[in-house]
C-alpha positions in Angstrom: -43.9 42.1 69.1 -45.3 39.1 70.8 -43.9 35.8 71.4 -46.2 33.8 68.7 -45.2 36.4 65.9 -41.7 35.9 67.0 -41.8 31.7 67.0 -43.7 32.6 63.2 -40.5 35.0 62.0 -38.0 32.4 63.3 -39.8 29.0 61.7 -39.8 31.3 58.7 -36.3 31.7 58.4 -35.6 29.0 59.0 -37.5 27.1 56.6 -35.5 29.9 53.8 -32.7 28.7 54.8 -32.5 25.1 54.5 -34.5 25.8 51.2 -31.3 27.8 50.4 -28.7 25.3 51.5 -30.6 22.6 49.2 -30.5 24.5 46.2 -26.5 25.6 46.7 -26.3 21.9 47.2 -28.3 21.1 44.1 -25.8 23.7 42.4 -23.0 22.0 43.3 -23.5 18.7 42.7 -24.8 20.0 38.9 -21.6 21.7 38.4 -19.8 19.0 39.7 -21.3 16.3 37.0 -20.3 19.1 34.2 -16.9 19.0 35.1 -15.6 15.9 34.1 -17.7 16.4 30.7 -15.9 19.8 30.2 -12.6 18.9 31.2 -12.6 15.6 29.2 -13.9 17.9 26.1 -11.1 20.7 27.0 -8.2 17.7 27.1 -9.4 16.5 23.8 -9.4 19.9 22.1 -5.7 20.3 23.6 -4.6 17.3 22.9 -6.0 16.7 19.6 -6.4 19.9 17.6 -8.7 19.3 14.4 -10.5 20.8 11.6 -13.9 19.3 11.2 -14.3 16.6 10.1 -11.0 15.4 10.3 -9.8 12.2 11.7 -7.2 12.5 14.5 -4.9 9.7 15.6 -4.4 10.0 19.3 -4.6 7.6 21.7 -7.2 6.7 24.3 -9.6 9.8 23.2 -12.8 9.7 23.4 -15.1 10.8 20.1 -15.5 14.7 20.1 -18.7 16.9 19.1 -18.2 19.7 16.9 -20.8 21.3 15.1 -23.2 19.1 13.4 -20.4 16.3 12.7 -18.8 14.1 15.1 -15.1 13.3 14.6 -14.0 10.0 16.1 -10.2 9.9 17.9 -8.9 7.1 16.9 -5.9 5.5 18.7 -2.5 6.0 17.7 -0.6 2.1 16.1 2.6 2.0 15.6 3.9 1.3 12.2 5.2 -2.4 12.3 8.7 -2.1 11.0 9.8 -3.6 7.6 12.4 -6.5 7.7 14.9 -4.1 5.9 14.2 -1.7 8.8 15.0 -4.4 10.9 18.0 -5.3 9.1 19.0 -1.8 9.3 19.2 -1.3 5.5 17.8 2.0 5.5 21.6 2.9 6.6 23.4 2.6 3.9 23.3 6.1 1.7 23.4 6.1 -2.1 24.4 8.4 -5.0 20.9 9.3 -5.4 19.1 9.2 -2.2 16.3 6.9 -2.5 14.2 5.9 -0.2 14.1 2.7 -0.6 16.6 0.3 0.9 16.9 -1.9 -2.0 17.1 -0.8 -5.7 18.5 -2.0 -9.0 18.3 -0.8 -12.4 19.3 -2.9 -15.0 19.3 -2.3 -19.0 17.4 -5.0 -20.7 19.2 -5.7 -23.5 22.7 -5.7 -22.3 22.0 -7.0 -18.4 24.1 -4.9 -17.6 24.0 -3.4 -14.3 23.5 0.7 -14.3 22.7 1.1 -10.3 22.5 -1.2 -7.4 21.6 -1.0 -3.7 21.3 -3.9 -1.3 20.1 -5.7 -4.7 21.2 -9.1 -3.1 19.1 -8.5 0.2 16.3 -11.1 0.4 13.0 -9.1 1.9 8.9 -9.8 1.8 7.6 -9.3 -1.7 4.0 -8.3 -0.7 1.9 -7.8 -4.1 5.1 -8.6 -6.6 4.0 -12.0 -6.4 1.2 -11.7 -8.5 3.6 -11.2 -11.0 4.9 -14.9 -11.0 1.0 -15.6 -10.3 0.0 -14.1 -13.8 2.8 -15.9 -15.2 1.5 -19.6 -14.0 -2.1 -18.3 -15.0 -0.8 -17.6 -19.1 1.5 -20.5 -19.5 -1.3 -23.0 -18.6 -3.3 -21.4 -21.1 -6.3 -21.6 -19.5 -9.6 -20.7 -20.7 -10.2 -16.6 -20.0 -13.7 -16.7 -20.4 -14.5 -19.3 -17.8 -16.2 -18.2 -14.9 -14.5 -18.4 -11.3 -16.9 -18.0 -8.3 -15.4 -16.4 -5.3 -15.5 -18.4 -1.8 -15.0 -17.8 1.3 -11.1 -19.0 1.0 -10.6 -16.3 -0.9 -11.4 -14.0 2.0 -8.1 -12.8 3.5 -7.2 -13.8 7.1 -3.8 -13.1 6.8 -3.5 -9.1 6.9 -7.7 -8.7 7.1 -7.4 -6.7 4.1 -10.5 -5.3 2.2 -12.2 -6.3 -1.2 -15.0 -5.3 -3.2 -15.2 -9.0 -4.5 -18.2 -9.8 -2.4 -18.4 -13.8 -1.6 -20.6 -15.5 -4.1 -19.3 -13.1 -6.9 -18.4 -14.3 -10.4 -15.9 -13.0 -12.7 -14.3 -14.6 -15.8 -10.6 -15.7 -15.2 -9.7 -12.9 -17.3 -11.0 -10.5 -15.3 -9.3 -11.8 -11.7 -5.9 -11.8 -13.8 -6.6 -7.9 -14.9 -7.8 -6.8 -11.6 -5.0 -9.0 -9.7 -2.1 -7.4 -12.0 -3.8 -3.5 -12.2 -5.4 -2.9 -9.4 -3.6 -5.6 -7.3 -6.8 -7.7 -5.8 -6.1 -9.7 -3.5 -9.1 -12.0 -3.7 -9.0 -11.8 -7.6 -5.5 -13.4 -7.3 -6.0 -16.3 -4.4 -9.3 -17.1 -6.2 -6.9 -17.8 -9.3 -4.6 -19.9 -7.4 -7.2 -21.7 -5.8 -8.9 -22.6 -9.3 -6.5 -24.0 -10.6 -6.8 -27.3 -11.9 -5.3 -28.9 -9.0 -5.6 -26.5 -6.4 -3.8 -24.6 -4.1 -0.8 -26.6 -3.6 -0.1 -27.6 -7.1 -0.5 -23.5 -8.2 2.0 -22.8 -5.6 4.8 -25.4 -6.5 4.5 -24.7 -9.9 4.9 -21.2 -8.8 8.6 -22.1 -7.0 8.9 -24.4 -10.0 8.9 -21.2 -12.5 11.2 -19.5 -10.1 13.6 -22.3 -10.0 13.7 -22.4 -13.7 14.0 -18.6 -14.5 17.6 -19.1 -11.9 15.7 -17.3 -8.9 17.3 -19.1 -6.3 16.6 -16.4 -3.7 12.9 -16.4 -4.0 10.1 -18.6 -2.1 6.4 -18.6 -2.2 3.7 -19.5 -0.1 0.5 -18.1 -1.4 -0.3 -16.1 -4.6 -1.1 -12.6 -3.4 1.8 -11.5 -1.7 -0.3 -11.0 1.9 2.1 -13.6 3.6 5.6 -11.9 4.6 7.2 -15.7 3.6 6.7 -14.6 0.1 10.3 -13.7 -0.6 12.8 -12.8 -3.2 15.8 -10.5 -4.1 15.8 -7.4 -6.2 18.4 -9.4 -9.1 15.9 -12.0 -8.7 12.8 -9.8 -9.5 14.7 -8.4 -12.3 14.8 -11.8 -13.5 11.2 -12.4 -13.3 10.0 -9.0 -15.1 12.1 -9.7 -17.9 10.5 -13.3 -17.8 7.1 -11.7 -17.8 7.7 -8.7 -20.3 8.5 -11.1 -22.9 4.2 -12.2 -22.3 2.0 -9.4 -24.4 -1.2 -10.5 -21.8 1.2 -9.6 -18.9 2.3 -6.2 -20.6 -1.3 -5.1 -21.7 -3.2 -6.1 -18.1 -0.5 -4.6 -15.7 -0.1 -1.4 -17.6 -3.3 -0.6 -18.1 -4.6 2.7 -16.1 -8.5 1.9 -15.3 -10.8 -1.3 -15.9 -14.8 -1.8 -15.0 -16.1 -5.7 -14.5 -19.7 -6.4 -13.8 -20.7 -8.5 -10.7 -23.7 -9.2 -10.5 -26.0 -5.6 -10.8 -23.5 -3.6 -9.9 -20.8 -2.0 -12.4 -17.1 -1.9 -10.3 -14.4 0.5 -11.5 -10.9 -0.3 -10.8 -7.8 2.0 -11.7 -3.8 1.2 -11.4 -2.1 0.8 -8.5 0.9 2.7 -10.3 -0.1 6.5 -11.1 3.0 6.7 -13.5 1.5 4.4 -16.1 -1.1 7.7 -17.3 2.1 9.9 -17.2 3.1 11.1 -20.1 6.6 11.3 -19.2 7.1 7.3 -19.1 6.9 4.6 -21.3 6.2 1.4 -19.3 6.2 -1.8 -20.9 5.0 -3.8 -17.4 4.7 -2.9 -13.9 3.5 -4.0 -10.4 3.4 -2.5 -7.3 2.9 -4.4 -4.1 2.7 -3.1 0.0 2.1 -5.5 3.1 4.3 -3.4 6.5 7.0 -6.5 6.4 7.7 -5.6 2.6 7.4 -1.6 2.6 6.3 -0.1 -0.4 7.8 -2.1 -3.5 7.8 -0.9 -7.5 8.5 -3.0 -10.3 8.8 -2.3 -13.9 9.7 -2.5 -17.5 10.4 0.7 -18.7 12.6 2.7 -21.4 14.2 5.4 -20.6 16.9 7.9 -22.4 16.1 5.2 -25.5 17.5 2.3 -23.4 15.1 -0.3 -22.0 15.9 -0.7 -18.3 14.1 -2.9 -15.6 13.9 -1.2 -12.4 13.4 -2.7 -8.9 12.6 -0.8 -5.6 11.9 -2.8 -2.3 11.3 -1.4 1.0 10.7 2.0 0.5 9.5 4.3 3.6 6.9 6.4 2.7 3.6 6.2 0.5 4.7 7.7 -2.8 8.0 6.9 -1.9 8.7 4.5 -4.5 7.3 6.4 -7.2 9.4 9.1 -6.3 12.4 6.6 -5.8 11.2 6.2 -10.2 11.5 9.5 -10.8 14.8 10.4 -9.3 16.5 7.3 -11.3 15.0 8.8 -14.5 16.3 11.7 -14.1 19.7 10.6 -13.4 19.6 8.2 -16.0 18.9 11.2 -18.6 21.0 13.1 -17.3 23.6 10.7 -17.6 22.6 9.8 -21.3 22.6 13.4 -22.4 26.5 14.4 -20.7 27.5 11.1 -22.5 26.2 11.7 -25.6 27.9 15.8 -25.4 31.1 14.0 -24.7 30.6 11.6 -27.7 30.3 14.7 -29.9 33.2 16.4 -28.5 35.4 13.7 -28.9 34.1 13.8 -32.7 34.7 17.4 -33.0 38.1 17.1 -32.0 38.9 14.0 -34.4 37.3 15.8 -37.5 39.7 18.3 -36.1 43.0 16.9 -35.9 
């Protein structure tokens, strides 16, 4: 083999392998810009297992591909803990194990006291103010069918909560009241305050006024919603108050009722209760309002008769969603239970005088 064909063989060679050595380098430098995609998509899956679709709190990941559908990872907030929580309220047991932290039930008639827990406590009210709010708006006895405009003070920019009450909408008085005491609209109830002939400031004194009056010395208020964790009262106090309001037919007929539509504008909106128990069969509630803001907890008022007696029943700062509804529950059936051993004991004490 000559020299030339040699010099040819060995350029060749040469030239295969550098071509060689760029493509491994080519392939690692691909693989190496995978990784961190596939590893970031492998921590995800192990850290936040899911089925599609679903939303998974965890914190710091990134959103995650899976099918068709992308699922945003949303970061993981702590709960802000209530005052009671704070207070430490949630320590002291009860006969019946409720979840909430303050409770009373009262009988209507007779005042007298049937069940307390913590019922002196004075804790955030969140949405039981609009309670006192309807009260202020049917004493005045204001027009119903007068048309209130919603501003941009009603917009909330204490808690940034949410309202289908657009800006510029226009609803008749009536309507704010129904959708402030059902469904527990927030801008339905500051636009009421804030309409009032007056204002702002003379709605909220004569809110403290009415307080003052009923003999609610533990309560304050500060706006008419129930968003500001200064709104605050006692559970003896808010018994106070639903008897005040219970004794108003408006107040019954708007709080307890399950669903209500009000056209704004074009569009038709469909409210419903904040309170699922006022479409079960299994209660008879005269009035009722619920209310939420994380300072408060979950809070239930109402009017309601039970075992034939009419009781009021208070729950404040109750851990958990449905909590407080089940919190209900559990006091009526205690409460029936109760009735029915008294009423066999009644009869056997008969019995044994008919007897003798």
């Amino acid at each position: 083999m000559s020299i030339q064909v040699l010099a040819r063989f060995a350029k060749t060679l040469v030239g295969l392998m550098a071509l060689s050595a760029l493509f491994a380098l080519s392939t690692v430098r691909a693989e190496s810009l995978k990784r961190p995609q596939e590893t970031k998509k492998s921590q995800a899956t192990k850290t936040a297992p899911f089925k599609q679709g679903v939303v998974i709190r965890r914190k710091g990941a990134a959103p995650v591909v899976r099918g068709k559908r992308t699922v945003r990872v949303l970061a993981l907030v702590p709960e802000k803990p209530s005052f009671g929580q704070l207070a430490g309220l949630h320590r002291f047991p009860d006969q019946l194990d409720l979840k909430s932290s303050v409770a009373l039930v009262l009988d209507q008639d007779t005042l007298e006291v049937l069940f307390s827990k913590n019922d002196q406590a004075v804790l955030p009210i969140a949405s039981l103010t609009k309670l006192m709010t309807g009260v202020i708006i049917t004493e005045a006895k204001l027009r119903m069918d007068e048309l209130v405009t919603v501003t941009e003070d009603d917009v909330d920019t204490e808690k940034g909560s949410r309202s289908r009450l657009k800006v510029g909408a226009e609803l008749t008085r009536g309507d704010l009241l129904h959708l402030a005491l059902m469904s527990s609209e927030n801008r339905a109830a500051h636009a009421l305050g804030r309409s009032y002939p007056g204002g702002m400031t003379v709605f909220v004194n004569l809110m403290n006024a009415k307080a003052r009056a009923l003999g609610m010395a533990d309560t304050v208020y500060v706006e008419p919603t129930g968003l500001s964790s200064r709104n605050q009262s006692s559970a003896r106090d808010l018994a106070t108050l639903v008897i005040a309001a219970h004794a108003d037919p408006v107040l019954r007929g708007l709080s307890t009722s399950a669903g209500y539509q009000v056209e704004v504008g074009s569009r038709t909106l469909q409210y419903n209760n904040t309170n699922r128990l006022v479409k079960n069969p299994d209660w008879d509630i005269g009035l009722q309002k619920t209310g939420y803001i994380s300072e408060a907890g979950q809070c239930l008022v109402m009017q309601t008769k039970i075992a034939g007696r009419k009781l009021i029943l208070v729950f404040l700062d109750s851990a958990g969603k449905l909590s407080r509804l089940g919190d209900a529950e559990r006091v009526r059936k205690w409460v029936e239970s109760s009735s029915a051993a008294e009423h066999k004991l009644r009869l056997g004490n008969s019995s044994k005088h008919i007897a003798g």
